[in-house]
N, C-alpha and C positions, 0 to 999 in steps of 0.2 A: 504494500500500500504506500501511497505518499506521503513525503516527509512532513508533517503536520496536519494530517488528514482528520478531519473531524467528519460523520455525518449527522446532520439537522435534520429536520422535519423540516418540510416545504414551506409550512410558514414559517418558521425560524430563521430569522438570519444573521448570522455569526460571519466574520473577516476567515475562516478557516475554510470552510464549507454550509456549501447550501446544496439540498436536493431538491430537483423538483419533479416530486415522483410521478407530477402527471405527464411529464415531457421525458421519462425517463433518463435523464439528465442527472449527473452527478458533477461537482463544481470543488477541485480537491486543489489548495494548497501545496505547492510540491518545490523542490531543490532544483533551479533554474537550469543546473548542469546536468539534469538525467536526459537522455535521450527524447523523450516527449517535446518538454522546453524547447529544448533545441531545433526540433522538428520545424514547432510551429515559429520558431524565426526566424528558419530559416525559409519557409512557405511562405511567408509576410514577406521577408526580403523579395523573392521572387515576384510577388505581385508590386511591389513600390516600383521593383524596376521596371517593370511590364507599363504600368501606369504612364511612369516618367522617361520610360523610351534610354536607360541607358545600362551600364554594367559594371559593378565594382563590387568586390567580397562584400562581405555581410558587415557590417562595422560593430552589433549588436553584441555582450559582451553577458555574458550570466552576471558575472559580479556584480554587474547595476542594479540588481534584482536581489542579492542579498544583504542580510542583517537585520536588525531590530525592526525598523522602520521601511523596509523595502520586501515584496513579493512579486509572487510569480503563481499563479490557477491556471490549471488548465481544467475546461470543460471537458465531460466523455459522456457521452449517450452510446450503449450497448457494449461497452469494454473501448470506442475506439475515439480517439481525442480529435473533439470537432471542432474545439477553439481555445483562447488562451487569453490574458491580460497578464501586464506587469505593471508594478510603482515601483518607483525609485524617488528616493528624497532629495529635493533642489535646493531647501533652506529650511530654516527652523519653522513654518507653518505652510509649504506650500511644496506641495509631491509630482512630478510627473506620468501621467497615466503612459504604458507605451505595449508594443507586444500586442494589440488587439486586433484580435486574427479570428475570425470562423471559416471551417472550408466552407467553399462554393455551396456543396450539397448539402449544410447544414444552416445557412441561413436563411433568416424570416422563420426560423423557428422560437424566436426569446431566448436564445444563445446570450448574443451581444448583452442583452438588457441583466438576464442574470448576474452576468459576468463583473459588469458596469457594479450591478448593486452590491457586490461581494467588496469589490475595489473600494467602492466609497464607505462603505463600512466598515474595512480595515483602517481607510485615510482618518474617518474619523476617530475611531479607538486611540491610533498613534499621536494625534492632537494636530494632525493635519485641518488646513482653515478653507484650503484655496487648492484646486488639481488644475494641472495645466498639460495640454497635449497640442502634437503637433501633427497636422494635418495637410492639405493640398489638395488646388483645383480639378485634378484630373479623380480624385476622393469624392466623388459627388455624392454616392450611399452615406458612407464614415460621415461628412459633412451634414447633410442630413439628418443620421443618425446622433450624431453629439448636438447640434444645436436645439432636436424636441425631445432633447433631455437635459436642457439649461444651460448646457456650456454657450457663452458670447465668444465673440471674434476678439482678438486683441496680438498687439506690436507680438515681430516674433519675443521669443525672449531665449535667454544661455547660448547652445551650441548654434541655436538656429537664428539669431541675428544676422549672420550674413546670407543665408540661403535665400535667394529670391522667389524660390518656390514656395516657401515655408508658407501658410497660413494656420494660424496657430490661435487656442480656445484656450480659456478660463471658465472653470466652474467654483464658486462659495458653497461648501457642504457644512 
């Protein structure tokens, strides 16, 4: 089982896990460097690049994803992992969401949303105030999807102040 796997009841929701036994979905906490993790950044990479039309390694790193205040979930419906999110802490009240990946064949099922509510309730526990992610116009779903769920538009901010691609959210949790 995964490294901090709790299961909940569907209405329960706990930073560790959440099930949601009507979607057969299980939502587990896990060690950013097991093979799954890695999987699915390395699936996200491939789509960012596909997006944005270019090619370079993965730049994506586990370690971002570990310690106190940093994770990594991945979602599995039927033993086989359909999505994933990661945080990683930016500053003393302000975390960045990243890693948020459903396969093709698994979204518009309440993947994402799950996923999202796991995240921000870990952010919260940790004394997080503020998530911030970064996104892009060729993202038109992701953009969608983060903005009718409260994140606003805002300047890039850290690594992605010079990316001209960048279009980058803020969420107040």
């Amino acid at each position: 089982m995964a490294t901090g796997s709790l299961v909940c009841k569907a209405v329960t929701r706990r930073s560790d896990s959440v099930t949601a036994q009507e979607k057969g979905m299980l939502i587990l906490k896990t060690n950013p460097e097991t093979h799954e993790a890695r999987e699915m950044m390395d699936l996200l990479w491939v789509e960012v690049q596909r997006y944005y039309s270019f090619e370079a390694p993965n730049p994506m790193k586990p370690g971002d994803f570990q310690g106190d205040r940093a994770a990594f979930w991945v979602a599995k419906s039927d033993n086989v992992v359909a999505g994933s999110i990661a945080i990683a802490p930016l500053n003393g009240n302000e975390a960045e969401l990243d890693v948020m990946y459903v396969r093709p064949e698994y979204r518009r099922a309440g993947i994402a949303k799950e996923l999202l509510k796991t995240l921000e309730s870990f952010a919260k526990d940790k004394g997080f105030e503020r998530i911030k992610l970064r996104a892009g116009e060729p993202q038109v779903e992701a953009v969608k999807f983060y903005q009718g769920r409260g994140f606003a538009r805002i300047p890039p901010f850290g690594k992605w102040t010079s990316d001209p691609t960048a279009w980058c959210f803020e969420k107040t949790i």
